[in-house]
VEXDREN-2710 file (C-alpha; in Angstrom, 1 decimal):
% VEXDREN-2710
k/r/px/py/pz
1/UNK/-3.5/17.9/-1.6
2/UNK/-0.6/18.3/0.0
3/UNK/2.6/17.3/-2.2
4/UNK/3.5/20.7/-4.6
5/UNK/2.3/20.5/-8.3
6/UNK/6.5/20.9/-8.8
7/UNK/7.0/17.5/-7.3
8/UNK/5.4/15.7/-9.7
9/UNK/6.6/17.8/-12.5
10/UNK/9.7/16.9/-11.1
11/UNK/8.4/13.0/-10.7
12/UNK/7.8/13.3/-14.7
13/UNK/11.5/14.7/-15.7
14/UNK/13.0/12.1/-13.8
15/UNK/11.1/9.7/-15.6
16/UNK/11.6/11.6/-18.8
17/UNK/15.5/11.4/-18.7
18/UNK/15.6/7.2/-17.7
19/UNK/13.8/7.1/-21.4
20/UNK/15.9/6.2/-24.6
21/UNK/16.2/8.9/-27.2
22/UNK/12.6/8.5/-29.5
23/UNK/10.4/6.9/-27.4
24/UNK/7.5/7.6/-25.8
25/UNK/5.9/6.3/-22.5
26/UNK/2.1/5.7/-22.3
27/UNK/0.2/5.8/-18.7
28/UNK/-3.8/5.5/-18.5
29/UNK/-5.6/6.3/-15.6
30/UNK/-7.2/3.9/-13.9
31/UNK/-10.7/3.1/-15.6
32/UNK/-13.8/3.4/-13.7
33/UNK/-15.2/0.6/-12.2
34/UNK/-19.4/-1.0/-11.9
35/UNK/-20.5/-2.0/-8.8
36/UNK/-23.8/-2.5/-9.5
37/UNK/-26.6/-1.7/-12.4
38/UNK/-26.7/2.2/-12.0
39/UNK/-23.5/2.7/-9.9
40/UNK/-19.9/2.7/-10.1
41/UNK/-17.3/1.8/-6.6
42/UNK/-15.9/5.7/-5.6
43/UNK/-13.4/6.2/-8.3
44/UNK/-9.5/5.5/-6.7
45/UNK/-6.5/7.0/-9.7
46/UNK/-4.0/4.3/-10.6
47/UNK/-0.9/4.9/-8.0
48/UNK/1.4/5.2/-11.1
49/UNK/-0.8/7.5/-12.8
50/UNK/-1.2/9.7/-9.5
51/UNK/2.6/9.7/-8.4
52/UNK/3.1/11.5/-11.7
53/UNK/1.0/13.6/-11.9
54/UNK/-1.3/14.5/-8.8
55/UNK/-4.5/14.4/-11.1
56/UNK/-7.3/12.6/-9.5
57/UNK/-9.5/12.3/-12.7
58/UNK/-10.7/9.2/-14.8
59/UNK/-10.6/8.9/-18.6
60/UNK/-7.3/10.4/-18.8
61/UNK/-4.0/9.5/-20.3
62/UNK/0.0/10.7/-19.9
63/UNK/1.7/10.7/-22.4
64/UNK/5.7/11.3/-22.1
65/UNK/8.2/12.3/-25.1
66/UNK/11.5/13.1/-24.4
67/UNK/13.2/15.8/-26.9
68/UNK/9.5/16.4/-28.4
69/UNK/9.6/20.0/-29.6
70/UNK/6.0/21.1/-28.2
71/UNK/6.5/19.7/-24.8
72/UNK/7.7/16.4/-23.9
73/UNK/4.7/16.3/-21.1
74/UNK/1.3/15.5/-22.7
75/UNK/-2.1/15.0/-20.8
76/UNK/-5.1/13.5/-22.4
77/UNK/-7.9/14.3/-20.5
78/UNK/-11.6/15.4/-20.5
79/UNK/-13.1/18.6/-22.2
80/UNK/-15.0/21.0/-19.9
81/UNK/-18.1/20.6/-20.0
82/UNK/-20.8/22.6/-17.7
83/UNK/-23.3/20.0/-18.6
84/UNK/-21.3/17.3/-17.2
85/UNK/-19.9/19.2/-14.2
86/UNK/-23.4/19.7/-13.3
87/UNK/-24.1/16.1/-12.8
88/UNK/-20.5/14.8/-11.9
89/UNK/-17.8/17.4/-10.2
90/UNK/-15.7/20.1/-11.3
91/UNK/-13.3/19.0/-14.9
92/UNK/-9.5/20.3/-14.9
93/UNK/-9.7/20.6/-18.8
94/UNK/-6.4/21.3/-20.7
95/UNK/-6.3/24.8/-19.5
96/UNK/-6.1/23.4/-16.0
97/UNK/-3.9/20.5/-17.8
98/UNK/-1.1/23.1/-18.4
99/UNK/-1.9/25.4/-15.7
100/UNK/-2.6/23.9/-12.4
101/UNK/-0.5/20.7/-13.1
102/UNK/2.1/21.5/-15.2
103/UNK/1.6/19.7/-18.0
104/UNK/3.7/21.1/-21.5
105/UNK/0.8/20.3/-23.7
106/UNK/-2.8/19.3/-23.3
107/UNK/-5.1/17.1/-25.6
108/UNK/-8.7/16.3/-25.2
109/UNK/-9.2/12.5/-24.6
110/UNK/-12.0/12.4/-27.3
111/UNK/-9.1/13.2/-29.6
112/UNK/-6.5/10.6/-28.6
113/UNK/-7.4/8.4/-31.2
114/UNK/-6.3/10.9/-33.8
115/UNK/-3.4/12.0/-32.3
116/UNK/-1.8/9.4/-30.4
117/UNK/-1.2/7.0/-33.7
118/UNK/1.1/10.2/-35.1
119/UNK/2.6/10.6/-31.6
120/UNK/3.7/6.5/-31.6
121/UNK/4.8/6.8/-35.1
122/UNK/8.5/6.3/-36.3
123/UNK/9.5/5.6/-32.1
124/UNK/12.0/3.3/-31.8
125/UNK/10.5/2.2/-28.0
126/UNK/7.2/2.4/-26.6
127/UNK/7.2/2.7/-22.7
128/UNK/3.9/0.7/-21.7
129/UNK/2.7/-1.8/-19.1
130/UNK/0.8/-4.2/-20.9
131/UNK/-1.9/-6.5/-19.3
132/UNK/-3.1/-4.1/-16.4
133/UNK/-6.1/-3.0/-18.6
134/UNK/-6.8/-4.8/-21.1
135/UNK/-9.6/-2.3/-22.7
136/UNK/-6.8/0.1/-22.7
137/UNK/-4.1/-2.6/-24.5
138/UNK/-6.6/-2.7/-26.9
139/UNK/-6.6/0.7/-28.0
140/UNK/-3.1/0.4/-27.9
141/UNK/-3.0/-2.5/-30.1
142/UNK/-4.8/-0.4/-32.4
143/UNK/-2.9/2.1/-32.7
144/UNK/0.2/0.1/-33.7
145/UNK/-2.2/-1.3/-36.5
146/UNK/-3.2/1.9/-37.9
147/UNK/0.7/2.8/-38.5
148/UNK/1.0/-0.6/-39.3
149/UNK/-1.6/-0.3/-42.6
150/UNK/0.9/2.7/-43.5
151/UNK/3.7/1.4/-43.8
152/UNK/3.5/1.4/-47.8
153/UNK/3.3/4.9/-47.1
154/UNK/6.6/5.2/-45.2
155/UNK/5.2/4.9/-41.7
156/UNK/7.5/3.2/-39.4
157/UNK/5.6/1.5/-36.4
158/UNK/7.5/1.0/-33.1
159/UNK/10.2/-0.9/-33.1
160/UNK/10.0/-2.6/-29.3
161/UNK/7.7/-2.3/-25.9
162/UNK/9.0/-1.7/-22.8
163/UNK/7.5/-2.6/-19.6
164/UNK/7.8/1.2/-17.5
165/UNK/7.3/-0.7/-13.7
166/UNK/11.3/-1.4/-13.5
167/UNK/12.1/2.2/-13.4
168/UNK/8.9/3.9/-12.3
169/UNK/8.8/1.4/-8.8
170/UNK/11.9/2.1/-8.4
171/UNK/11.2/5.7/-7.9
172/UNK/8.2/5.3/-6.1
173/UNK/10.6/3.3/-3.4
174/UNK/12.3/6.3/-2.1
175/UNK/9.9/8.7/-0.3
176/UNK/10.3/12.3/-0.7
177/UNK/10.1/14.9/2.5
178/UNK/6.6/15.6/0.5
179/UNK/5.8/12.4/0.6
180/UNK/7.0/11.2/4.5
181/UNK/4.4/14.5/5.7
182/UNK/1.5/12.9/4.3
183/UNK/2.7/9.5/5.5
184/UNK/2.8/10.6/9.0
185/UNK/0.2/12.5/8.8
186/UNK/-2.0/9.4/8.0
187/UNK/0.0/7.5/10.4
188/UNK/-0.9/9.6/12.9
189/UNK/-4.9/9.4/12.3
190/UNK/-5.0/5.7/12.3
191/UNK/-3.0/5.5/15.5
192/UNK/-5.7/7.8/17.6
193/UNK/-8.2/5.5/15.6
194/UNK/-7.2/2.6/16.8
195/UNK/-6.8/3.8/20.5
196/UNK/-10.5/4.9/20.0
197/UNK/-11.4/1.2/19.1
198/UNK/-9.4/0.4/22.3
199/UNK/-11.4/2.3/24.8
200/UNK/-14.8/1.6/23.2
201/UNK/-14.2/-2.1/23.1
202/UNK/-17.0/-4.0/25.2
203/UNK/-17.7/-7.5/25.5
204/UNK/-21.2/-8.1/23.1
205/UNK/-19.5/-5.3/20.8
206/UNK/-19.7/-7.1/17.2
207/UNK/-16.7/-6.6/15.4
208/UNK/-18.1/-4.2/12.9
209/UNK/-19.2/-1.7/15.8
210/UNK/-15.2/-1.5/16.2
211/UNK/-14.6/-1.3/12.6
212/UNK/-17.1/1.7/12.6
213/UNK/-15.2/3.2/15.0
214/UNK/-12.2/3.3/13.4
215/UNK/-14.3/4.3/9.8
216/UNK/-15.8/7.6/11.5
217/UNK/-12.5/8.8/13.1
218/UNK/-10.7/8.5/9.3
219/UNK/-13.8/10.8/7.8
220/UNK/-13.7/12.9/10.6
221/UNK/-9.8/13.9/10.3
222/UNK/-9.5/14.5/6.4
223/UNK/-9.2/11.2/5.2
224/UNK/-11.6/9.7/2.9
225/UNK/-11.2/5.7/2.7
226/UNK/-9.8/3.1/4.2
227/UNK/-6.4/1.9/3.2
228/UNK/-6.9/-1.5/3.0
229/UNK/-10.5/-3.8/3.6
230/UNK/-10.5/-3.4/7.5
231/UNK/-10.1/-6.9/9.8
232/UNK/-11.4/-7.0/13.3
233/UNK/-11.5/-10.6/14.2
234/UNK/-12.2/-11.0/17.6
235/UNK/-11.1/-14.2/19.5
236/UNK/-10.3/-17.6/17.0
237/UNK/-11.1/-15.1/13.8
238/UNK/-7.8/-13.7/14.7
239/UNK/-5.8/-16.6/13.3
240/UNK/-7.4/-15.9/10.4
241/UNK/-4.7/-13.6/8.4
242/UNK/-7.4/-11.9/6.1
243/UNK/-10.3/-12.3/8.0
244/UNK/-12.9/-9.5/7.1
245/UNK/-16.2/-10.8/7.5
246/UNK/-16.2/-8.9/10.9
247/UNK/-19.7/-9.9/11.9
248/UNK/-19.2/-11.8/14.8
249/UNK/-19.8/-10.9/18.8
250/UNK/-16.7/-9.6/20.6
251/UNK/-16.8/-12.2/24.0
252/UNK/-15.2/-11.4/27.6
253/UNK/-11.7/-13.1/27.9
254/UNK/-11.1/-13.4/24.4
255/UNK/-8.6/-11.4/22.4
256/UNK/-9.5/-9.0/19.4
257/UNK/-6.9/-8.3/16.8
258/UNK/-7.6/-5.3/14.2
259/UNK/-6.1/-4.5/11.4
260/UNK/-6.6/-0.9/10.0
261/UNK/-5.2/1.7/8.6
262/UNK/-6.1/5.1/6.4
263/UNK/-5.6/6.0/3.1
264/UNK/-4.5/10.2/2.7
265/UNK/-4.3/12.2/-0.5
266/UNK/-3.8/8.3/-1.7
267/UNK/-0.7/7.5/0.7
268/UNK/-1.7/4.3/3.1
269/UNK/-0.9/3.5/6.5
270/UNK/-1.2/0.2/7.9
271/UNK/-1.1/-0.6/11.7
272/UNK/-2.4/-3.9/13.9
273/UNK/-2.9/-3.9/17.6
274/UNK/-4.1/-6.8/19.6
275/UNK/-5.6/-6.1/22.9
276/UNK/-8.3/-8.0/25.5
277/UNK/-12.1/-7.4/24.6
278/UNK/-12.3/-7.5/28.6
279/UNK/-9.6/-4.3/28.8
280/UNK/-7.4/-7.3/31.0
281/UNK/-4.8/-10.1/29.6
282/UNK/-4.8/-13.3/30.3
283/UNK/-1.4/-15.3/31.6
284/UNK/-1.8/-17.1/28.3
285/UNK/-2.2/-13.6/26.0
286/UNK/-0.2/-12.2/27.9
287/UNK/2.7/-14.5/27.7
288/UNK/2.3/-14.9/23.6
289/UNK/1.9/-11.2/23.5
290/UNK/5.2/-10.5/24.8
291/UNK/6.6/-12.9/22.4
292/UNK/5.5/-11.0/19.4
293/UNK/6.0/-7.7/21.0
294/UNK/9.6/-8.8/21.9
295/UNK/9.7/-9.9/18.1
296/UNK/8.7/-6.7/16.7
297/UNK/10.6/-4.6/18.5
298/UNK/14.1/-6.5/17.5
299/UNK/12.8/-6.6/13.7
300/UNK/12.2/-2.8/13.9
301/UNK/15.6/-2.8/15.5
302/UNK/17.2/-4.3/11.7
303/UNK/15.2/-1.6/9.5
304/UNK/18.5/0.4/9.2
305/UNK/20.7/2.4/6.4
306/UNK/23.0/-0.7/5.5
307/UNK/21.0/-3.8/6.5
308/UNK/19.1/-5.9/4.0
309/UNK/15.2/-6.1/3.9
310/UNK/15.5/-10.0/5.1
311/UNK/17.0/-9.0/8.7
312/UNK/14.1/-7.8/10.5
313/UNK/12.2/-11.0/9.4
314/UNK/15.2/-13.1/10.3
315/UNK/15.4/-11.3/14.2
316/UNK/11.5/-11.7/14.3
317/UNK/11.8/-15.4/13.4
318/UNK/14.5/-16.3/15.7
319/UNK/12.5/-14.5/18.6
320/UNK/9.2/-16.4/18.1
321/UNK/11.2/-19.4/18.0
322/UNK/13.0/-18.7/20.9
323/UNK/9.9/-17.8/22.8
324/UNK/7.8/-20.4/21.7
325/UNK/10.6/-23.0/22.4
326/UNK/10.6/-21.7/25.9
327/UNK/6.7/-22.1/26.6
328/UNK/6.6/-25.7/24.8
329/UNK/5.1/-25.1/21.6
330/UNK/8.0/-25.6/20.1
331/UNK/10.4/-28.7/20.6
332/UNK/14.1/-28.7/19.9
333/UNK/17.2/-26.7/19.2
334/UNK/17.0/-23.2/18.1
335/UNK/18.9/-23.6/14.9
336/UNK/17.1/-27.0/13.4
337/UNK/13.6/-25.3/14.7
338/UNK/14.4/-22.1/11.8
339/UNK/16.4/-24.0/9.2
340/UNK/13.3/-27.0/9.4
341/UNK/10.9/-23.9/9.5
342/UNK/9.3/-25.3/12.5
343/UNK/8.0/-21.8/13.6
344/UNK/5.3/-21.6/10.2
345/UNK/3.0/-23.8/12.1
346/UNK/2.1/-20.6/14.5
347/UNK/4.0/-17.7/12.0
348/UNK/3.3/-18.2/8.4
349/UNK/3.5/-15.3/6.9
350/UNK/6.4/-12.7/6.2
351/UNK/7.4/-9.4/9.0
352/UNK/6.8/-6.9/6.6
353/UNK/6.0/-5.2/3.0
354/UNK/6.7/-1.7/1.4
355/UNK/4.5/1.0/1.7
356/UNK/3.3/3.8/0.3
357/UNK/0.7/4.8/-2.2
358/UNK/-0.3/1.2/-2.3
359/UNK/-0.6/-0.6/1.2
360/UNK/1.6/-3.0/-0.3
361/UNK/3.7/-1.0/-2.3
362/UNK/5.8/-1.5/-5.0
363/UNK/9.6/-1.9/-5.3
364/UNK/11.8/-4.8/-5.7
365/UNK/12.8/-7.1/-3.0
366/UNK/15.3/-8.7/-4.2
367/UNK/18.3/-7.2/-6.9
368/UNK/20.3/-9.7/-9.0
369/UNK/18.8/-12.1/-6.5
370/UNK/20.1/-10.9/-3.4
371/UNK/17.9/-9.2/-0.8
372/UNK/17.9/-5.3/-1.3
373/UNK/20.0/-3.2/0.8
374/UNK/18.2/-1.0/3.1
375/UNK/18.4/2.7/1.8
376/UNK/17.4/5.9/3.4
377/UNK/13.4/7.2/2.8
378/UNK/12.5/3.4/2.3
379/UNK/8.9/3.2/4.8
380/UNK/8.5/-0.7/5.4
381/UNK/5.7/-2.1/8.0
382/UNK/7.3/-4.6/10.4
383/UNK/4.5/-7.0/11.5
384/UNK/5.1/-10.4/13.4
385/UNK/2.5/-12.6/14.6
386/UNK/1.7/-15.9/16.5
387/UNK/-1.7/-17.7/15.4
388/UNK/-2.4/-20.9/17.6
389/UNK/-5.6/-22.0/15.2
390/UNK/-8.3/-23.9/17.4
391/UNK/-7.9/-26.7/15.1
392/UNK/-4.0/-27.4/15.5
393/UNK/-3.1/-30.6/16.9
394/UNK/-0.4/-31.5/19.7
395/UNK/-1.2/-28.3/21.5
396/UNK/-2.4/-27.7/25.0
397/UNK/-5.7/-26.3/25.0
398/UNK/-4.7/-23.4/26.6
399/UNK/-3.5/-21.6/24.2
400/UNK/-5.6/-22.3/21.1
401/UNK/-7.8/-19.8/19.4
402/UNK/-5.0/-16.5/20.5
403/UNK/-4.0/-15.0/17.6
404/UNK/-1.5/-12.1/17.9
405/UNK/-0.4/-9.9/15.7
406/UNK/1.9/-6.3/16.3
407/UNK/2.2/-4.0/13.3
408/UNK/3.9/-0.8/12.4
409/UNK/4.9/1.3/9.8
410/UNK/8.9/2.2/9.9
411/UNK/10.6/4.6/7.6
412/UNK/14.9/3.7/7.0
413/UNK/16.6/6.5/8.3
414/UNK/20.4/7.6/8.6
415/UNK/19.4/8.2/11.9
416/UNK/17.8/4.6/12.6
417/UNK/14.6/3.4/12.5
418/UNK/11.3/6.1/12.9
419/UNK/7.9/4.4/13.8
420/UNK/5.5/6.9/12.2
421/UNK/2.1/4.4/14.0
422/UNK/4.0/5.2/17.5
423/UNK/0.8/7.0/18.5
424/UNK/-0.9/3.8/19.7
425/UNK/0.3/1.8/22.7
426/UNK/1.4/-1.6/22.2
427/UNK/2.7/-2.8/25.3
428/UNK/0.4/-4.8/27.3
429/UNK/0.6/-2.8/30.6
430/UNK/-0.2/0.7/28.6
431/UNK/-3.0/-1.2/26.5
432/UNK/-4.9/-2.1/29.7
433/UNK/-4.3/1.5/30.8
434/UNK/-5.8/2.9/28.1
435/UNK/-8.8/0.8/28.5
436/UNK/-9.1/1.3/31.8
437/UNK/-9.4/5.5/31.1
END
């Protein structure tokens, strides 16, 4: 792990002070998940969970109370047990609760069931997002109903719930120094993996021998998962936008567009490149490439301190029109083509998302209905594309079954825009380079 036990300590005051006086935020992990009769998927922690806390365990719960007098930062988590640790992996415990994490207090999660109902009692708010688990708003639920069956007793149950996203994404928006280190640093190995999947591309290559490529160099350099279900879709499967089957042959004179990125110390990168199977481009590939190279590189050119998150897709739209006007693909004025939307028959999709410790990370687009202003340590991808399906109509032959798409991760900066995926060439002339070497 990379990011200091103090920055999530940190993470949690923040949070802690954006609370009402008595009330009390609840955050389970994420629960484990079957995959099939006598095994479970590799265990991932919930983002919100980990950007609190760091702690990479299931069956765990925080719990946050500002002004409490025994420590306002609680962790429910498991007992150690040498039994268990035998079988399954080293257990923090509550001495490594308090001690390696930070936590104020520490409870066994065996025991949340008598404690927490005394914890939620008499709160005015209660801090919780309900429907993301619903086993867990269960146990919530019952809870409430145990103060509830008190109340003749002069127990007071919460007065109101909360959602916690509003304020906790809003956090999570901003990346830290911390935080922009591990991004680049996972930028960085998905770029050389990528330019790995460029030089061992071959015609009669199936798509999953790329994907393997890309899989091995993660593992090799620290990281432990993909980001994101990987997408090579080599020739027509490229106008696919979430093509993953990745089972087909790679052919001579077709494109192959790939879609990767890896996950590190659970922060994602996300990159696509689009290069020739063959190691050559086309006139045709070549031409639509430039498009949605030209495209990208204005968009990236609008991810600044000041602008709002609509402007690079704006500048990528009006590019592709332009460019797709100019080859024929497109008929009419520049203007009517945009406002009539006359570009979603080859673009359909939007340049770009947030991310961070989800691929598409959280944060609000929009504030009071107006696109959010671009802010310094916000790390957007920028991603334009043209898809020419085979089954279009009205379209010279030519150029159906090319799918293109250019994608990079940028962080907002006072200085301007930083591509942290710069690692990987993208234009066409140093793609076919690369091959060639």
């Amino acid at each position: 792990m990379q990011i200091a036990q103090k920055e999530f300590q940190k993470r949690r005051r923040q949070l802690l002070d954006s609370m009402i006086p008595n009330s009390i935020a609840i955050i389970p992990a994420a629960p484990t998940r079957q995959r099939n009769r006598d095994s479970e998927y590799a265990y991932r922690q919930s983002s919100d969970f980990y950007y609190l806390s760091g702690f990479a365990e299931a069956d765990a719960v925080i719990v946050l109370i500002p002004g409490r007098e025994h420590g306002e930062s609680i962790l429910f988590c498991k007992e150690k047990d040498p039994e268990f640790e035998r079988w399954n992996g080293i257990l923090a415990g509550q001495e490594g609760a308090t001690g390696h994490y930070l936590f104020d207090d520490a409870f066994p999660v065996a025991d949340i069931d008598e404690i927490l109902p005394g914890l939620l009692e008499g709160k005015q708010r209660v801090y919780y997002s309900m429907g993301l688990d619903e086993k867990f708003d269960r146990h919530v639920m019952e809870w409430i109903n145990i103060i509830r069956s008190k109340i003749r007793t002069g127990a007071y149950p919460p007065g109101e719930f909360v959602a916690l996203e509003h304020t906790l994404h809003d956090m999570r928006l901003y990346k830290s120094a911390a935080e922009l280190k591990v991004m680049r640093q996972a930028a960085k190995i998905s770029a050389d993996a990528h330019c790995k999947a460029m030089q061992a591309c071959q015609p009669g290559m199936y798509e999953y021998q790329l994907e393997a490529t890309l899989l091995h160099h993660f593992m090799q350099e620290g990281s432990r998962a993909p980001a994101y279900t990987t997408i090579v879709g080599g020739g027509a499967n490229a106008c696919i936008l979430h093509y993953i089957d990745n089972n087909a042959k790679l052919r001579d004179g077709d494109l192959v567009l790939i879609d990767a990125g890896c996950e590190l110390d659970c922060y994602a990168s996300d990159i696509t490149r689009t290069f020739p199977v063959s190691g050559k481009f086309t006139a045709e590939q070549r031409t639509l490439y430039e498009i949605v190279l030209a495209a990208q590189e204005s968009a990236i050119a609008e991810a600044k301190v000041g602008g709002h998150w609509n402007h690079p897709h704006e500048a990528a739209v009006r590019t592709i029109t332009e460019g797709l006007r100019e080859i024929g693909l497109l008929d009419g004025e520049v203007k009517e083509l945009i406002e009539n939307e006359a570009y979603k028959k080859f673009y359909m999709h939007r340049t770009g998302h947030w991310i961070g410790l989800d691929v598409h990370d959280v944060g609000d687009y929009k504030i009071g209905g107006e696109w959010r202003v671009l802010e310094h340590g916000m790390v957007m991808t920028v991603e334009p594309g043209i898809y020419v399906a085979p089954e279009l109509e009205d379209v010279d032959p030519r150029w159906k079954g090319i799918g293109i798409r250019i994608e990079d991760d940028v962080v907002v900066t006072k200085k301007g825009p930083e591509v942290m995926t710069a690692g990987v060439p993208k234009a066409a002339d140093e793609i076919e380079a690369l091959m060639r070497n």
